[in-house]
PyMOL CGO cylinders between C-alpha atoms (Angstrom):
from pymol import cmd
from pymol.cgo import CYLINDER

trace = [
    CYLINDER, 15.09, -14.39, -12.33, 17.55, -12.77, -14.67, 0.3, 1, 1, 1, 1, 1, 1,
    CYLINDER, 17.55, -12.77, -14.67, 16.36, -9.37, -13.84, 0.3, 1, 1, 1, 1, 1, 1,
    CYLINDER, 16.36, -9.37, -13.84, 16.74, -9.72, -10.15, 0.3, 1, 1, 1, 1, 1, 1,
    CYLINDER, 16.74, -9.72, -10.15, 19.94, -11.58, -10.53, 0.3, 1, 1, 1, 1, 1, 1,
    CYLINDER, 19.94, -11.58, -10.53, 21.47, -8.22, -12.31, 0.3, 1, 1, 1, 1, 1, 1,
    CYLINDER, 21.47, -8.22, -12.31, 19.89, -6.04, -10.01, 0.3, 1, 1, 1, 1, 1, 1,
    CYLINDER, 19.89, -6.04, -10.01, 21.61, -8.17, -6.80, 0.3, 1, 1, 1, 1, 1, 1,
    CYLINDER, 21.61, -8.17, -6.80, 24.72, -8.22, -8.62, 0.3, 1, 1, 1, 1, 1, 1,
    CYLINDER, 24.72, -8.22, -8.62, 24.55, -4.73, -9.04, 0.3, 1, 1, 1, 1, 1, 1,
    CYLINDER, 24.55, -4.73, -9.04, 24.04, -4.10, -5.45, 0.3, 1, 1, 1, 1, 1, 1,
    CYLINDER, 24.04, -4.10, -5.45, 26.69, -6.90, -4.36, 0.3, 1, 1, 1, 1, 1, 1,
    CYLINDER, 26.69, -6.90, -4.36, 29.45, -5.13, -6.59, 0.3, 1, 1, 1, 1, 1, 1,
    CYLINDER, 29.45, -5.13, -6.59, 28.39, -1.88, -4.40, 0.3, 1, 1, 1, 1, 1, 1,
    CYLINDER, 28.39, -1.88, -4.40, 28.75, -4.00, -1.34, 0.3, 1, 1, 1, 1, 1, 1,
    CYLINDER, 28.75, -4.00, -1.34, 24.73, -4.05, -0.47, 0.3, 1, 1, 1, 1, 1, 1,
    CYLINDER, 24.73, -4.05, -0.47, 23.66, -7.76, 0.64, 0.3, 1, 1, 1, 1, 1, 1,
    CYLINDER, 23.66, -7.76, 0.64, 19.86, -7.04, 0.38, 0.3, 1, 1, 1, 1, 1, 1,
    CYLINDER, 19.86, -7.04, 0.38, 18.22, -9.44, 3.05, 0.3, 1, 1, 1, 1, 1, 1,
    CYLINDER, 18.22, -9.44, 3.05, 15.00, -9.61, 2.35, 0.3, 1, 1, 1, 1, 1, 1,
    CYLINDER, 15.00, -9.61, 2.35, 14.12, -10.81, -1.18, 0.3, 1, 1, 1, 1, 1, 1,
    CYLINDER, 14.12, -10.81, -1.18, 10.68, -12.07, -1.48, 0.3, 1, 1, 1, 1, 1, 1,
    CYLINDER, 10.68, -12.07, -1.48, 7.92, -11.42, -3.25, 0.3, 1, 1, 1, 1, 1, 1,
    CYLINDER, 7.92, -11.42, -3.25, 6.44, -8.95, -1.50, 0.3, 1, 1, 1, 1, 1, 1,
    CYLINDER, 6.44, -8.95, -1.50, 9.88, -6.68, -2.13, 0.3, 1, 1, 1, 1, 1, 1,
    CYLINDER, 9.88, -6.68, -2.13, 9.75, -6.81, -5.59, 0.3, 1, 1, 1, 1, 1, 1,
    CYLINDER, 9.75, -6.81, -5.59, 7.95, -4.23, -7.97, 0.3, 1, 1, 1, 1, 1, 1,
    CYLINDER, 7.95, -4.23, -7.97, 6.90, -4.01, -11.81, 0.3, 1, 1, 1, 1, 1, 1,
    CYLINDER, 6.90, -4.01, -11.81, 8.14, -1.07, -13.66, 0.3, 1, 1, 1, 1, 1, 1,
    CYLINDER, 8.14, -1.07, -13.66, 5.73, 0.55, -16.32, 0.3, 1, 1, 1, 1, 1, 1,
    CYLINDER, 5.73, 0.55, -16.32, 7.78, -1.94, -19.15, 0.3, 1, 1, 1, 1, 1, 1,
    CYLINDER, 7.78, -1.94, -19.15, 6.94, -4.87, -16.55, 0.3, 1, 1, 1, 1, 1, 1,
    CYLINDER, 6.94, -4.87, -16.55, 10.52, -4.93, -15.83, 0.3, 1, 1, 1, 1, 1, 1,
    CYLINDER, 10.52, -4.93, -15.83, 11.75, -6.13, -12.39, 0.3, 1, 1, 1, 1, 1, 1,
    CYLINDER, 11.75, -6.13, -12.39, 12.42, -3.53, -9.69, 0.3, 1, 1, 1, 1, 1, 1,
    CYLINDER, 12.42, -3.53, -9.69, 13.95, -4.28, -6.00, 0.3, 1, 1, 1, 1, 1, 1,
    CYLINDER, 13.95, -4.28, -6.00, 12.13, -2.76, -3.14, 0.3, 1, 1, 1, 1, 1, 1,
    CYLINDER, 12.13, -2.76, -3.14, 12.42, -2.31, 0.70, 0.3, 1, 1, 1, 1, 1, 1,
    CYLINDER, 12.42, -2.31, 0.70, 16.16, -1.64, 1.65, 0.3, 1, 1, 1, 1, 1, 1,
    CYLINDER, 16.16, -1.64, 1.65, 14.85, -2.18, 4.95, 0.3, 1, 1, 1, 1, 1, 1,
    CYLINDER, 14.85, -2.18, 4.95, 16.92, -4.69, 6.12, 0.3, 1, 1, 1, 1, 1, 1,
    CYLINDER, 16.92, -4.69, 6.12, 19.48, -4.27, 3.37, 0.3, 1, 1, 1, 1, 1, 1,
    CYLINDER, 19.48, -4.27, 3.37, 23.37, -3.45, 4.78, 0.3, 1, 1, 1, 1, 1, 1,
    CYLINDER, 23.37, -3.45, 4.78, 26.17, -1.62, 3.11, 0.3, 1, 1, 1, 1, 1, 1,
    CYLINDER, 26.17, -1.62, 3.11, 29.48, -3.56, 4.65, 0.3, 1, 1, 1, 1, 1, 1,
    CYLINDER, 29.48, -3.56, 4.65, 32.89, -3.34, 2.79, 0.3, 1, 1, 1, 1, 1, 1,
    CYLINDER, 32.89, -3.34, 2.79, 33.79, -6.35, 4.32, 0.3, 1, 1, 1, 1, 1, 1,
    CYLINDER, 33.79, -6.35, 4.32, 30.71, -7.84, 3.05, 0.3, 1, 1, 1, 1, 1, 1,
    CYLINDER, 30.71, -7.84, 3.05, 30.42, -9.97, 6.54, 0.3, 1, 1, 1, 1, 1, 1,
    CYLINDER, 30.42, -9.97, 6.54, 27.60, -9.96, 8.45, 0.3, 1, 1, 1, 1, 1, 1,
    CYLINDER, 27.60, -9.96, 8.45, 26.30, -11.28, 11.49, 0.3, 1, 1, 1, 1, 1, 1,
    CYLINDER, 26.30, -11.28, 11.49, 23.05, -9.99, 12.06, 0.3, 1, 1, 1, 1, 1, 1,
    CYLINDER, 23.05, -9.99, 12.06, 19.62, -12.05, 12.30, 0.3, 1, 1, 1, 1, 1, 1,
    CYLINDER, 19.62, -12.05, 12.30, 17.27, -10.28, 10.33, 0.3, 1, 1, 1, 1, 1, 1,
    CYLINDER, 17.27, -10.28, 10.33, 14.92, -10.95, 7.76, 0.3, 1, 1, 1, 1, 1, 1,
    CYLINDER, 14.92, -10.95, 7.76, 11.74, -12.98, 7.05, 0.3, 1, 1, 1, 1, 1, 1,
    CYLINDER, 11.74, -12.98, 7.05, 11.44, -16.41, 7.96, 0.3, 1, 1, 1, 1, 1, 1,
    CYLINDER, 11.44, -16.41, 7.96, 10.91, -18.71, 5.10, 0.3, 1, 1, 1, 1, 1, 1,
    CYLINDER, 10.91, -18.71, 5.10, 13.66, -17.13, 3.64, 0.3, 1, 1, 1, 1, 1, 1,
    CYLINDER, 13.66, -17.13, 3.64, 16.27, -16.82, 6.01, 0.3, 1, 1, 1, 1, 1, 1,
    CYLINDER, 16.27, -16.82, 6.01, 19.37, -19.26, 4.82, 0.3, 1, 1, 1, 1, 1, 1,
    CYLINDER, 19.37, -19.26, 4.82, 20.79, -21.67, 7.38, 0.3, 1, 1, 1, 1, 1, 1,
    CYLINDER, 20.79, -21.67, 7.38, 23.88, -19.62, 8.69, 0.3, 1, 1, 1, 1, 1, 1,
    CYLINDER, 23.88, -19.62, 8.69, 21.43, -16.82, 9.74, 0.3, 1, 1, 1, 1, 1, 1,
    CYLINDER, 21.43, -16.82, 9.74, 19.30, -19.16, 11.37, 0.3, 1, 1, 1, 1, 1, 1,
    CYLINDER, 19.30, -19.16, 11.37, 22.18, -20.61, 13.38, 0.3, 1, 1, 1, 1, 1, 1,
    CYLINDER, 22.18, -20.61, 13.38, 23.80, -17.59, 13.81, 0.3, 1, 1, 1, 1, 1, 1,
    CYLINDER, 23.80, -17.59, 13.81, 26.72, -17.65, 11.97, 0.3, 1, 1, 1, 1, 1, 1,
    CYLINDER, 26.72, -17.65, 11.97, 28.90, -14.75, 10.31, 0.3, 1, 1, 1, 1, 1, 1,
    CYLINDER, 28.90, -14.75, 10.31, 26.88, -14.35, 6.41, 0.3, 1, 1, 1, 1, 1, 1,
    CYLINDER, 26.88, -14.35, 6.41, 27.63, -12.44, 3.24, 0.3, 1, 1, 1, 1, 1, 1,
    CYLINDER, 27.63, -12.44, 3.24, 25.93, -12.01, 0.57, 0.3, 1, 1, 1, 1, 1, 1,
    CYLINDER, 25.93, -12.01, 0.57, 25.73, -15.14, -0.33, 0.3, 1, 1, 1, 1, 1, 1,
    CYLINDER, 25.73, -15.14, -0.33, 22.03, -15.12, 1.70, 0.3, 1, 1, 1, 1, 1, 1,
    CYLINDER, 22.03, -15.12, 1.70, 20.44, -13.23, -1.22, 0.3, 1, 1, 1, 1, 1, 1,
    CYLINDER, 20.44, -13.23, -1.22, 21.61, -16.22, -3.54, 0.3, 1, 1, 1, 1, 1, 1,
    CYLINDER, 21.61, -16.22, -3.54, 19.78, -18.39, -1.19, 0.3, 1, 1, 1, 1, 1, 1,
    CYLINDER, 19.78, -18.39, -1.19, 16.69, -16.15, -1.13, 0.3, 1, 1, 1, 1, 1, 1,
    CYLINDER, 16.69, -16.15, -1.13, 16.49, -16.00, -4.89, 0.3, 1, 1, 1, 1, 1, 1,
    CYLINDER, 16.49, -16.00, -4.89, 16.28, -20.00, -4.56, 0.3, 1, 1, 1, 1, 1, 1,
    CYLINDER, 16.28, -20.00, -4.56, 13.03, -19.63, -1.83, 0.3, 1, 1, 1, 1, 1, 1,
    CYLINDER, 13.03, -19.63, -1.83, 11.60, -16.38, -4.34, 0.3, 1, 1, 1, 1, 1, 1,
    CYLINDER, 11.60, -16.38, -4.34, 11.93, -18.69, -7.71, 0.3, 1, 1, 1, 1, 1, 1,
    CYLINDER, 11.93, -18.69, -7.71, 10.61, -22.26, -5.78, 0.3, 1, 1, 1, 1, 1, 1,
    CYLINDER, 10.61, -22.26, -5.78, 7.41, -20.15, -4.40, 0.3, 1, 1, 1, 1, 1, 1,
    CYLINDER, 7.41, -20.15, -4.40, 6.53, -18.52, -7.75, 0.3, 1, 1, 1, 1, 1, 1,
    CYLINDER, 6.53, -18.52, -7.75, 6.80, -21.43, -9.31, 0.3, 1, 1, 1, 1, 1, 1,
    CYLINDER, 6.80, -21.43, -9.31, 4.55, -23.71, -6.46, 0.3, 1, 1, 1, 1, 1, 1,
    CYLINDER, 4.55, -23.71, -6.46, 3.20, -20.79, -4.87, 0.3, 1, 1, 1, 1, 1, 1,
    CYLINDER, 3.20, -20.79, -4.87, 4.41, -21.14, -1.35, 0.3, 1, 1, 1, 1, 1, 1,
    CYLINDER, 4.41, -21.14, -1.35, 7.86, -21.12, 0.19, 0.3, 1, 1, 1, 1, 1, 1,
    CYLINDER, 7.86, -21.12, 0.19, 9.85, -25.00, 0.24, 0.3, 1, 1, 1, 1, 1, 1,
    CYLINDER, 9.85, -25.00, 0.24, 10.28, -24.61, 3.68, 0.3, 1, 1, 1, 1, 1, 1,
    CYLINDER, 10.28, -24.61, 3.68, 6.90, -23.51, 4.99, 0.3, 1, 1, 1, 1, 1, 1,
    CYLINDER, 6.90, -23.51, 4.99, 5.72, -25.31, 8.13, 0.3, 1, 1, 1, 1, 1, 1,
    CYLINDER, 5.72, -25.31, 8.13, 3.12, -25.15, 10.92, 0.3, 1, 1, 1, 1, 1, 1,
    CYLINDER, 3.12, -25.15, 10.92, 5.51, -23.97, 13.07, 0.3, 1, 1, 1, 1, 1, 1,
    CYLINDER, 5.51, -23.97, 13.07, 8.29, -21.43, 13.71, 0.3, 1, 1, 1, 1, 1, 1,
    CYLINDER, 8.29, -21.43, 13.71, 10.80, -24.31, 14.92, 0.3, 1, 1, 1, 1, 1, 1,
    CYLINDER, 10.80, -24.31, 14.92, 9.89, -26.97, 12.10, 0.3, 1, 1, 1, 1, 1, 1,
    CYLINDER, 9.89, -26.97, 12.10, 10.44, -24.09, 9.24, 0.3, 1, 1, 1, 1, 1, 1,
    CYLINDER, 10.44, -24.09, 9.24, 13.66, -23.80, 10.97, 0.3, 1, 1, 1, 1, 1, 1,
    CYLINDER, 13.66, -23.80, 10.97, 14.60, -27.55, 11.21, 0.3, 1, 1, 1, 1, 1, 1,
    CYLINDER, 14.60, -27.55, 11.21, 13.70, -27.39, 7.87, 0.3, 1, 1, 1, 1, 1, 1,
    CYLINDER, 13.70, -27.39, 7.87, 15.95, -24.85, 6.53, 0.3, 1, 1, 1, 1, 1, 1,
    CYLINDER, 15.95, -24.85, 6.53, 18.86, -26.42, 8.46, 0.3, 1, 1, 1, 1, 1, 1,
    CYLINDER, 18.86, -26.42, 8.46, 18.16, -29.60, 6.78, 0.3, 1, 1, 1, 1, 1, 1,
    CYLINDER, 18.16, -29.60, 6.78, 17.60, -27.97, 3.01, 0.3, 1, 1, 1, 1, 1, 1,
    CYLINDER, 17.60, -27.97, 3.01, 14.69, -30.17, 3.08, 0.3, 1, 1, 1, 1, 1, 1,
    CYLINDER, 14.69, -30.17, 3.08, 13.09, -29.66, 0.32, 0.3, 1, 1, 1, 1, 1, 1,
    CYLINDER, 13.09, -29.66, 0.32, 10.19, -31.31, -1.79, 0.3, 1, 1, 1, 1, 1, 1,
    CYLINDER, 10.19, -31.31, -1.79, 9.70, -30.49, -5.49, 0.3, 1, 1, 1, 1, 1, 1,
    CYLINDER, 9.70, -30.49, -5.49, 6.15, -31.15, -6.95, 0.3, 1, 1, 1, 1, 1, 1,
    CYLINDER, 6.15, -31.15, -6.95, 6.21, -33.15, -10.35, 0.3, 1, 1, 1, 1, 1, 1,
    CYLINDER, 6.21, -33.15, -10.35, 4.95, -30.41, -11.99, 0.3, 1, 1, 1, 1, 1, 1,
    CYLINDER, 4.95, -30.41, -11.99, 7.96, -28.21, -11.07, 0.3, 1, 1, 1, 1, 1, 1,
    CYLINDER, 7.96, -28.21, -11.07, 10.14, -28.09, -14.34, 0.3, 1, 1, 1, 1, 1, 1,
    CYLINDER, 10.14, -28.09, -14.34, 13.29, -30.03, -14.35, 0.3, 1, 1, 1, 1, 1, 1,
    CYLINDER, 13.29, -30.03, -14.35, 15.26, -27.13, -15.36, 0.3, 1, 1, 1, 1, 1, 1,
    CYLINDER, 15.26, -27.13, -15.36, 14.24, -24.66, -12.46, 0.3, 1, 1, 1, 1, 1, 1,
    CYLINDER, 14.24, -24.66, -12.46, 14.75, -28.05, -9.95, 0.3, 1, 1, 1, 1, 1, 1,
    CYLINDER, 14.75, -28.05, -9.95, 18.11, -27.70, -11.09, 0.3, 1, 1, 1, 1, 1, 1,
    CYLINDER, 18.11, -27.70, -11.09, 18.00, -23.83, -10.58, 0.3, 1, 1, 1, 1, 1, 1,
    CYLINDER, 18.00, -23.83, -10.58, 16.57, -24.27, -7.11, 0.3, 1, 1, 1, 1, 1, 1,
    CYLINDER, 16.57, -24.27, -7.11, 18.42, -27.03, -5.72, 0.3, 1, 1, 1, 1, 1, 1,
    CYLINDER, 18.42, -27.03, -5.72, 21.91, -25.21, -6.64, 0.3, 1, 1, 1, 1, 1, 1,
    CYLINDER, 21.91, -25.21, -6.64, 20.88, -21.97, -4.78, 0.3, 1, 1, 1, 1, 1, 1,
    CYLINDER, 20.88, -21.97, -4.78, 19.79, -23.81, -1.80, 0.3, 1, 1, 1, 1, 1, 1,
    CYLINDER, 19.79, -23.81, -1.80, 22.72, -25.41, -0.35, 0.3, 1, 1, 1, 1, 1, 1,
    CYLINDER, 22.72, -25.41, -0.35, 23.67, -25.66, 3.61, 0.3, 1, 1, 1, 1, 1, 1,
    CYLINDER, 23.67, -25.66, 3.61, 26.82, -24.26, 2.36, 0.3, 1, 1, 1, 1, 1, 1,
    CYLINDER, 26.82, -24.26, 2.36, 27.47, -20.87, 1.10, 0.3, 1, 1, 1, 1, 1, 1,
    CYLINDER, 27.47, -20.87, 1.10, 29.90, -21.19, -0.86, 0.3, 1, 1, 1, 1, 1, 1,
    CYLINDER, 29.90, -21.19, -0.86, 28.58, -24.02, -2.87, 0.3, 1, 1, 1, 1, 1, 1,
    CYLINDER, 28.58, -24.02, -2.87, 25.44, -21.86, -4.17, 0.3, 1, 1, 1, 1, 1, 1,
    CYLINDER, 25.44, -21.86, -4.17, 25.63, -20.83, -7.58, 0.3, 1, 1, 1, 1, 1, 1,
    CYLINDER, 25.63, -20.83, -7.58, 26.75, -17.31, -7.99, 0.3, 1, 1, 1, 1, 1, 1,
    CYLINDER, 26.75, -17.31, -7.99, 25.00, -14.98, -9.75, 0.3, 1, 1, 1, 1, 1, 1,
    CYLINDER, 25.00, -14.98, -9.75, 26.80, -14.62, -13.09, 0.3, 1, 1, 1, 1, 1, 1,
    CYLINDER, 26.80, -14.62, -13.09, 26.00, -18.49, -13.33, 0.3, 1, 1, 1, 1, 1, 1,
    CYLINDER, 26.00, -18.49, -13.33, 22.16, -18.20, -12.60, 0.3, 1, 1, 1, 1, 1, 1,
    CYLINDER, 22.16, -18.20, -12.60, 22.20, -15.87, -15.86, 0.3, 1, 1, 1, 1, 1, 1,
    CYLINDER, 22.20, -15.87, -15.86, 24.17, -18.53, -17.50, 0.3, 1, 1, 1, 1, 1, 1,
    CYLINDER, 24.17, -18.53, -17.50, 21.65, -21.43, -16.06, 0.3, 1, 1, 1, 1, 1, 1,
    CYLINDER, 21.65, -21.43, -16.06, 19.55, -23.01, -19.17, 0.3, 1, 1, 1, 1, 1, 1,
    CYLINDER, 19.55, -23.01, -19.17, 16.24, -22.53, -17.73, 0.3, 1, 1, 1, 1, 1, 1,
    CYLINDER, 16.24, -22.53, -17.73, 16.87, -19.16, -17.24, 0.3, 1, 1, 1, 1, 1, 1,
    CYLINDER, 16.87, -19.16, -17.24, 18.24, -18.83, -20.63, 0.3, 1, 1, 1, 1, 1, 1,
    CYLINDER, 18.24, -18.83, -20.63, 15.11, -20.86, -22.02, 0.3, 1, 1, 1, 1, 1, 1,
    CYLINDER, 15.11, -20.86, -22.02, 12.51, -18.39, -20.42, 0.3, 1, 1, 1, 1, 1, 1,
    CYLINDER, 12.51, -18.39, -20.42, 14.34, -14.93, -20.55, 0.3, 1, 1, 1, 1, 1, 1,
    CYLINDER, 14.34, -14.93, -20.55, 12.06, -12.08, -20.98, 0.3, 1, 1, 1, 1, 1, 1,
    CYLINDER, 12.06, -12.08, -20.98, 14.10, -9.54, -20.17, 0.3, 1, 1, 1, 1, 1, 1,
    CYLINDER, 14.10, -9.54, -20.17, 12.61, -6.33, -20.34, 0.3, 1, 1, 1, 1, 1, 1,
    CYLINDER, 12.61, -6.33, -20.34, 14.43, -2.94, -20.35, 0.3, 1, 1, 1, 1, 1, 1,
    CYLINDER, 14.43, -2.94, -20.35, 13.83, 0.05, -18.76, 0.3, 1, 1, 1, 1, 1, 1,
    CYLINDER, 13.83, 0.05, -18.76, 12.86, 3.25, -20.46, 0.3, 1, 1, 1, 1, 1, 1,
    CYLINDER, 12.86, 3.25, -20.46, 15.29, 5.13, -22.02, 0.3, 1, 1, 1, 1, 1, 1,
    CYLINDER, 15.29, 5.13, -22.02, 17.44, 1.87, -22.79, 0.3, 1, 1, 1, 1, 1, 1,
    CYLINDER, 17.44, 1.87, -22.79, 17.57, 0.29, -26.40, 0.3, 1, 1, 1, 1, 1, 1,
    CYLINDER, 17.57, 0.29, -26.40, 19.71, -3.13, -26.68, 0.3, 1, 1, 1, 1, 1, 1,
    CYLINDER, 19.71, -3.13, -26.68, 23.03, -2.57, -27.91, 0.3, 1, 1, 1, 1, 1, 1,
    CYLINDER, 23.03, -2.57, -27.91, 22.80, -3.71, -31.79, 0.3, 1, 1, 1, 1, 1, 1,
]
cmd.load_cgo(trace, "trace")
């Protein structure tokens, strides 16, 4: 998670909002650092508002869903789906049906397993909120004490950790 959260704040300080994170847009470098692929769907808006419906299902955030003007506040909502399904292996809001992932998603109804760690509950449930603006931004995620307690962070070639 703390790779991916520098690489989206990265892009969100050059005023990309991504998308479409999910698994399948995410590579492993040669170091097994974490790489984000398929700018497909990604936008570059100065104004950083949005009002497109795009993206893949189980990860779209309510206000795309309903339609509503977005920012880039949907990728901190997507990094809540991407860390809840590689932790339980499918998406929280995965349904038998188009409509009932929706109803879902409009509802933040989600179920965490008891063998999903408190600490990335707490992770989880403060990226997925109805609300924008009450998800926790990025620089916090990197601050968030399960991230903390299972960095790995891996660095790419050519880059040595400032001593």
């Amino acid at each position: 998670m703390e790779e991916l959260a520098d690489a989206l704040t990265y892009c969100h300080n050059n005023k990309v909002i991504h998308r479409d994170i999910k698994p399948e847009n995410l590579l492993l470098g040669l170091m097994g650092e974490v790489k984000i692929a398929d700018f497909g769907w990604s936008v570059h808006t100065p104004s950083l508002r949005r009002q497109t419906m795009c993206g893949t299902l189980d990860y779209l955030p309510p206000e795309i869903v309903e339609g509503r003007t977005y920012d880039e506040k949907v990728d901190l909502w997507c990094v809540g789906v991407l860390c809840y399904e590689l932790l339980v292996g499918r998406p929280p809001f995965e349904s038998p049906s188009q409509s009932e992932t929706q109803r879902r998603i409009l509802k933040v109804d989600v179920t965490f397993p008891p063998s999903m760690p408190e600490g990335a509950q707490d992770l989880v449930s403060k990226l997925l909120r109805y609300q924008p603006s009450e998800r926790l931004p990025l620089a916090q995620v990197l601050e968030h004490p399960w991230v903390k307690a299972h960095s790995r962070r891996v660095l790419p070639p050519g880059f040595q950790k400032a001593s």
